[in-house]
N, C-alpha and C positions, 0 to 999 in steps of 0.2 A: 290621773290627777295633774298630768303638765300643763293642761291649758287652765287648770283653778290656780297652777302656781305663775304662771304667762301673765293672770289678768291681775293675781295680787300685786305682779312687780309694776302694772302700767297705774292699779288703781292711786298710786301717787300723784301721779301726774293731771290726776282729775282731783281733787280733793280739796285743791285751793278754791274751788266754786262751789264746795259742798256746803249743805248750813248747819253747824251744831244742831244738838239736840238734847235735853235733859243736862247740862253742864254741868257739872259739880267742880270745884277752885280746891286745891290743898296747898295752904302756905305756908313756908317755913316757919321757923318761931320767931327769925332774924326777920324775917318781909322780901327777904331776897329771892329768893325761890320759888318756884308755884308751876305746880302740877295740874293739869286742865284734863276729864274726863268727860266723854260726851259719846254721842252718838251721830252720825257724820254719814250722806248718801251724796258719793260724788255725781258729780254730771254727768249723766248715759246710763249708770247700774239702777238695779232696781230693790235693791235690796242694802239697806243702813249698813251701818259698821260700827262696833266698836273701835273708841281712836282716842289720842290724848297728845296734849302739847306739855314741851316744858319752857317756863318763860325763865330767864335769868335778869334781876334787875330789870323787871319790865318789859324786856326784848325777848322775842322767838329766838329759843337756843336749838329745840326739835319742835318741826312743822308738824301739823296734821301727821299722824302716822299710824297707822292702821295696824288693830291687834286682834288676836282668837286664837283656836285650835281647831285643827284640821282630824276629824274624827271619823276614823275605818268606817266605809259602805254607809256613814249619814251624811245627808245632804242636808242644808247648805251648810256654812261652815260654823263652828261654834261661834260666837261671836258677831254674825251675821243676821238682820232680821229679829234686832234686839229691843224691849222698850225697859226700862228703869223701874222696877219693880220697889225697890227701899230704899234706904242708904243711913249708913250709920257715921257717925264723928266719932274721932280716937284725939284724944289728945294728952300728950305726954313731955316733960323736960325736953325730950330731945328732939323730938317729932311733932308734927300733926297728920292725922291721916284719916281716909275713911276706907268704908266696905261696902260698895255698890253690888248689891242683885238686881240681874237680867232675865227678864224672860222671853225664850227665843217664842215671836208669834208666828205659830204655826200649829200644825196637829197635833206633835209632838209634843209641844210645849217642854223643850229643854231649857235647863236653868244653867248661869255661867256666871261668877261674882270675880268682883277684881278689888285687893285691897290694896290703897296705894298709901306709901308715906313720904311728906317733905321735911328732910332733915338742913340744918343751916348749908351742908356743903353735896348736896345729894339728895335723889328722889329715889324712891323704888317703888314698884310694884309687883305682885305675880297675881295667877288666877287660882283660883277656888271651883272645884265643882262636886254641887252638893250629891247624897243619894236620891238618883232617883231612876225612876222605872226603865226610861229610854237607855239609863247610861250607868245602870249597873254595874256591868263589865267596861271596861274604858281603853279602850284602844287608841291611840294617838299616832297618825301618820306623819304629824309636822306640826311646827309651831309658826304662826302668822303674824310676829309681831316686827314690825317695822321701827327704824329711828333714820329716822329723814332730816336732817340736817337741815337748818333754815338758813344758813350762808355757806361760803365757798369751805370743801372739807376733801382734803385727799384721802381718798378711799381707796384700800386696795380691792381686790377680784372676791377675796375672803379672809377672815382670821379668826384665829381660836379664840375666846376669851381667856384673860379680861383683853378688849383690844382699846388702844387710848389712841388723839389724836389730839395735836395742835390746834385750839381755835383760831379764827381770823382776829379778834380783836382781842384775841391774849387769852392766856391760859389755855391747860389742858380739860378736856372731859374724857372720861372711862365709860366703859360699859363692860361689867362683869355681871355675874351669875353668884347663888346660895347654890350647895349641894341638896339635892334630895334623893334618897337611899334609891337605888335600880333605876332613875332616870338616869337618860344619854347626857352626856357633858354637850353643849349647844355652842354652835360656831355661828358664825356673820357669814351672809353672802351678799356681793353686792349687786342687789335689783336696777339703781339708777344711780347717775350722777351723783345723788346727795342723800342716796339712801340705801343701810344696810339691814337687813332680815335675816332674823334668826334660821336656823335652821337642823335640824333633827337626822342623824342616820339612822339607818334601816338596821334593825334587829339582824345578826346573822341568820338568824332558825328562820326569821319570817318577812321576807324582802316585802316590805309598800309599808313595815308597821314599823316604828319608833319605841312605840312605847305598850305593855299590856300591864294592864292596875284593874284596880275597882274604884269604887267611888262608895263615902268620900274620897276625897284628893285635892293636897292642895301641891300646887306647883311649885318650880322655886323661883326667888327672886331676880326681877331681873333692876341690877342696878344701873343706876346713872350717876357718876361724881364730876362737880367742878371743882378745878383746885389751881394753883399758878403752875406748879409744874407735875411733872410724872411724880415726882417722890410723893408728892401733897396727895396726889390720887391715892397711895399706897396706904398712907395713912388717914385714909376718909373713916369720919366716925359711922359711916353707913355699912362702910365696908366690913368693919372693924365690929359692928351690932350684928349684920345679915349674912356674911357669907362663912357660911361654916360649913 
């Protein structure tokens, strides 16, 4: 699997020529916020992607950045070779949000749903996978999901969650994680210049596997907080609703 984790760290690089697809907007309650889900084939691959922007005030805070799961002995990746199959509206005091299902086209026809929410000070999202035939047993080698930074952002090599960082034109952003029972605690590694990808270790009993579940399954949250400084992060009402 190094040359599938090789091409996810370049498929950034290609993405700013990519064209949406199937778009779905989630905006805060406040108008400040807004979570972009779509489907996105950069330039040269042949095969779509799940991917999502967040805009702050209008401006790109994370670019294009490509998400799935990477699933023992199935090709291509969860997430990959996807078309929009529903999508539902959540709205609540604190939130707006919805529940996109995918269906991967191919023989297999695997299903992969992503529920996102914008909160005034925070976005999140995780994935969902329903039962079904292909993915009964669910094996997880790795998580694919990217947050590509749409300005200049000192990245280190890696970091544990929650990792925060200084933005360019003020204030901080976080990215933390929800528990969920027997998955691996998920670190940052850094793919490019402006962009950090989760990442999964290996079971000790069973080196190439992350994760062994059934399905259903829902995953956990992966957050995202703006706030003016570190302490503001700590106290996001996102963080404060999801990550337990």
């Amino acid at each position: 699997m190094a040359f599938r984790k090789l091409l996810l760290c370049l498929l950034p690089l290609l993405a700013g020529a990519a064209h949406a697809q199937d778009e779905q907007r989630v905006v805060s309650p406040n108008g400040q916020l807004e979570f972009r889900l779509f489907t996105t084939l950069p330039e040269g691959d042949q095969l779509n992607s799940l991917a999502y922007q967040v805009r702050w005030h209008g401006k790109l805070l994370l670019d294009t950045s490509l998400m799935g799961l990477d699933i023992h002995f199935q090709e291509p990746f969860l997430g990959e070779n996807v078309g929009l199959s529903s999508v539902k509206s959540q709205h609540e005091p604190a939130y707006n949000g919805i529940f996109a299902d995918y269906l991967q086209n191919s023989t297999t026809g695997r299903r992969i749903q992503v529920e996102a929410r914008a909160y005034n000070d925070g976005v999140a999202f995780r994935f969902v996978v329903p039962k079904q035939f292909p993915l009964i047993d669910l094996l997880i080698e790795d998580e694919g999901t990217e947050f590509h930074f749409a300005g200049d952002a000192e990245l280190p090599e890696s970091s544990a969650l929650p990792f925060l960082t200084a933005l360019p034109t003020g204030g901080w952003l976080g990215i933390s994680e929800s528990r969920v029972p027997n998955f691996p605690a998920t670190s940052l590694v850094r793919s490019t210049s402006h962009t950090m990808m989760t990442h999964l270790p290996d079971l000790p009993t069973d080196p190439g596997v992350a994760y062994v579940g059934v399905t259903p399954w829902t995953g956990p949250w992966r957050i995202i907080t703006i706030g003016p400084s570190r302490e503001a992060l700590a106290n996001s009402s996102v963080v404060q609703a999801l990550r337990q």
